[in-house]
C-alpha positions as CSV (number, residue, x, y, z in Angstrom):
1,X,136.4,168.3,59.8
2,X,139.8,167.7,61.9
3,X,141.0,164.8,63.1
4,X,143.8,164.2,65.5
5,X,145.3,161.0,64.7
6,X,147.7,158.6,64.8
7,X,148.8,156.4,62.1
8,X,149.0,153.0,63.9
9,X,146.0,153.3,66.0
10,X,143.0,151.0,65.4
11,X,140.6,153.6,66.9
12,X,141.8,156.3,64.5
13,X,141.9,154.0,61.8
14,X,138.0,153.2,62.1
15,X,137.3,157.3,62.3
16,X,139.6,157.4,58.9
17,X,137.7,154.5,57.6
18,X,134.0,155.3,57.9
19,X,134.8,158.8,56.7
20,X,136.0,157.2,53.6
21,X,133.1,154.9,53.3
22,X,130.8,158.1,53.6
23,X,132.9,159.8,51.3
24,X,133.8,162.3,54.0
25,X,136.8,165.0,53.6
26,X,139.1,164.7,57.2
27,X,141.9,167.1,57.5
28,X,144.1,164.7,59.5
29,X,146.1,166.1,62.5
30,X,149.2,164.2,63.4
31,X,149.7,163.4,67.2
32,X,153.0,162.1,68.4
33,X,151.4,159.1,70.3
34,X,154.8,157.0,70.0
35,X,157.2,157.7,71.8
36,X,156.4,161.3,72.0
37,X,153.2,161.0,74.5
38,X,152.0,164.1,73.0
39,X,148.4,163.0,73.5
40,X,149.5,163.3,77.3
41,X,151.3,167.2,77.1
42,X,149.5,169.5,78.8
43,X,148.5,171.4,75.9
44,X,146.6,168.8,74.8
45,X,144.6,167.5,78.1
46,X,143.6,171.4,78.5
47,X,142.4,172.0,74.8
48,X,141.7,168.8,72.9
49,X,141.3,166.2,75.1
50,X,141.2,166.2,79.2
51,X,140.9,162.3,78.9
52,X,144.4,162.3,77.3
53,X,143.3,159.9,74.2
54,X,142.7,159.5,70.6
55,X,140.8,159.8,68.5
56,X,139.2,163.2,68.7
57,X,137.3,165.0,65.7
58,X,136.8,169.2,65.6
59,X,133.4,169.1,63.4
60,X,133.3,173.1,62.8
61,X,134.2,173.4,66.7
62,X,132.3,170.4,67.9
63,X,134.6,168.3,69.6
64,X,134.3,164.9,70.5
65,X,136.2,162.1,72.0
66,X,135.7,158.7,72.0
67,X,135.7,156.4,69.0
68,X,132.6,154.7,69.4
69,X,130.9,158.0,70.0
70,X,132.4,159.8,67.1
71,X,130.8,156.8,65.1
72,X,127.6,157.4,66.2
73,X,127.9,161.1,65.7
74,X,129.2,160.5,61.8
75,X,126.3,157.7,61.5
76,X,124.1,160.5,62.6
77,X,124.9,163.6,61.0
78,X,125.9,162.2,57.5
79,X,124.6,158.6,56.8
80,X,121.7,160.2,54.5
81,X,121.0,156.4,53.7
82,X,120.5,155.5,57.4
83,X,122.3,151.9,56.7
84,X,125.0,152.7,58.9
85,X,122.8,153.6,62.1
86,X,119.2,152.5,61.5
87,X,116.7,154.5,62.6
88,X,115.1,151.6,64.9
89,X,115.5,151.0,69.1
90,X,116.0,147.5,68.5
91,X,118.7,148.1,65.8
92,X,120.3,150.5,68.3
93,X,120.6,148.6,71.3
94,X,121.7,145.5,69.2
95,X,124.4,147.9,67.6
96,X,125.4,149.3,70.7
97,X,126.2,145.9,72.2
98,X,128.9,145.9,69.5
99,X,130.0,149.4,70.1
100,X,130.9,147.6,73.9
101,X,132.1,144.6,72.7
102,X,134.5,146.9,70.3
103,X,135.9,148.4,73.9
104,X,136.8,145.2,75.2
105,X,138.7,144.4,72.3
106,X,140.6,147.4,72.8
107,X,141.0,146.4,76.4
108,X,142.5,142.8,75.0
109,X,143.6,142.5,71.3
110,X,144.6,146.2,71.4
111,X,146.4,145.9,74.8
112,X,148.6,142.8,73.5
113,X,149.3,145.1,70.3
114,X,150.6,147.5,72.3
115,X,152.7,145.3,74.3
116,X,154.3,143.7,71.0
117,X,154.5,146.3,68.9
118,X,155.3,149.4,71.0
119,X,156.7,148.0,73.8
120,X,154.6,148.9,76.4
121,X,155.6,146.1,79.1
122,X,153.5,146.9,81.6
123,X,150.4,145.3,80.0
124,X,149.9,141.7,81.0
125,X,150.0,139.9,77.9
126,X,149.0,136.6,78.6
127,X,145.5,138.4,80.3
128,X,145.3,140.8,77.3
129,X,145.6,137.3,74.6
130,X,143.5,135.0,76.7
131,X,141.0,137.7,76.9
132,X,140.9,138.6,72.9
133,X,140.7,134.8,72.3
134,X,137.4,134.7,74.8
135,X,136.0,137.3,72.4
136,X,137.2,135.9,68.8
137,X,135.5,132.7,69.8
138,X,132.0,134.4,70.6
139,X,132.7,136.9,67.7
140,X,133.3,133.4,65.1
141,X,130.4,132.0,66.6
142,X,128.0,134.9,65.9
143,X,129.3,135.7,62.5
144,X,128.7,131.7,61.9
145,X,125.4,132.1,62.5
146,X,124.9,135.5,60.5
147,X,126.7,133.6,57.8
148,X,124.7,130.5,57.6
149,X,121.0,133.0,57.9
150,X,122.3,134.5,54.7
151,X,124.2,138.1,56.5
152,X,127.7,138.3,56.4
153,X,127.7,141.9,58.7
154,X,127.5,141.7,62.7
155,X,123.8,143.3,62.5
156,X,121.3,143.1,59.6
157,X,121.7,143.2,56.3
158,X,124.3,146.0,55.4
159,X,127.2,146.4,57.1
160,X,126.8,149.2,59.9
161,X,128.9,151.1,62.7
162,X,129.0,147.9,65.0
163,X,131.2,146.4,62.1
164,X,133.3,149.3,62.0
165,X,134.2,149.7,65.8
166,X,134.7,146.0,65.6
167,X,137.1,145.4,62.3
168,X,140.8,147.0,63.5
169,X,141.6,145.4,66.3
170,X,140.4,142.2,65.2
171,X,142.0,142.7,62.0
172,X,145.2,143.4,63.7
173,X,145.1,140.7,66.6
174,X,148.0,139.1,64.8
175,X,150.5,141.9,66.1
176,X,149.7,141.3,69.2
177,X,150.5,137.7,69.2
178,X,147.0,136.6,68.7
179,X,146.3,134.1,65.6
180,X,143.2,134.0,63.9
181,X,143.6,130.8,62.2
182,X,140.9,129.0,64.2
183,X,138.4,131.4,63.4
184,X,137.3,130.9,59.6
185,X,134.0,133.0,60.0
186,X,136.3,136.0,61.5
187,X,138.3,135.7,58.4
188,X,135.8,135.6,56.2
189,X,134.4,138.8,57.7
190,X,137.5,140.9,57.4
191,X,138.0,140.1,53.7
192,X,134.2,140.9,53.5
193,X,135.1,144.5,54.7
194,X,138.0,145.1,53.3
195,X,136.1,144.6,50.0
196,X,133.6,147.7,50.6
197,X,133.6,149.9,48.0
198,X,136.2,153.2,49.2
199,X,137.6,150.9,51.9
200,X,140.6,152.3,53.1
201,X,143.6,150.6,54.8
202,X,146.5,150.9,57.2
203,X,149.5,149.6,58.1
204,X,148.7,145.9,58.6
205,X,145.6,146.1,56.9
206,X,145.3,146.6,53.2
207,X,143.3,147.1,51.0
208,X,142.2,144.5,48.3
209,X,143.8,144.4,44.6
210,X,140.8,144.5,42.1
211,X,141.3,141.2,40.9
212,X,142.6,139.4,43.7
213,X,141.4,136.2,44.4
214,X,139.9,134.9,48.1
């Protein structure tokens, strides 16, 4: 399976992550995202991706866009323990609310990342931050509750895709000028993934030290 990726992306990161926790083999593709725009080159929008964005998966000349989706697809084709997609409509919908709610975090904490980080200036920052905040407090609140009914995972019992499409860009809020330090349950639920056996990091999210204390 192919992957075209970008290093610093939270969306690619969650493809490179779930494949990991599946114990999936990617051949990653580099794209020049930063400051090359190569995602945006014509030879890209006519064979990879007419949507001009990452990431984008080639399974055995499948090809699909859209991070949430490719989730779904992975979930589908190679969860053989059904934990990561459950089989159930009410699982589903439930999950899929989360796959949304993973979008507007890319539409807030991910935008004020981009503003920080890679300078995009055009974004309106103060929108982007009030926004992610709006959604970290409804996020702590949920996982409060999951927490104190005995789950620490966004759905169920196991961690699933909703968790996935949610981690990165919450995990990496703080680049984008947005603390997490009023959300203890948020917290809690990052080091909870990052402590899933063949999880995987990136820059600005490691992985745990066997050993390491919380």
């Amino acid at each position: 399976m192919k992957l075209y990726d970008y290093e610093l992306s939270g969306n690619c990161y969650k493809i490179r992550l779930f494949c990991a926790l599946l114990g999936l083999d990617i051949q990653r593709l580099p794209v020049n995202f930063y400051p090359g725009k190569e995602h945006k080159s014509e030879k890209f929008l006519a064979e990879i991706n007419p949507m001009g964005q990452l990431p984008v998966i080639d399974d055995d000349g499948f090809i699909l866009r859209d991070a949430q989706a490719i989730l779904v697809y992975l979930a589908e084709r190679y969860d053989r323990t059904g934990v990561w997609w459950p089989s159930s409509p009410e699982a589903r919908g439930l999950i899929q609310t989360w796959l949304s709610f993973s979008d507007d975090l890319t539409r807030t904490a991910s935008a004020a990342r981009l503003h920080d980080a890679l300078g995009y200036t055009e974004i309106d920052v103060h929108a982007a931050r009030k926004g992610a905040h709006k959604l970290l407090r409804y996020l702590d609140d949920h996982l409060a509750v999951r927490h104190f009914n005995g789950s620490p995972w966004l759905h169920g019992g196991s961690p699933s895709i909703a968790d996935i499409a949610c981690f990165p860009y919450v995990a990496l809020a703080p680049e984008g000028g947005i603390s997490l330090d009023e959300y203890p349950d948020i917290r809690q639920w990052i080091w909870d993934v990052r402590s899933l056996p063949r999880f995987v990091g990136m820059g600005g999210i490691m992985a745990i030290d066997i050993g390491q204390d919380n």
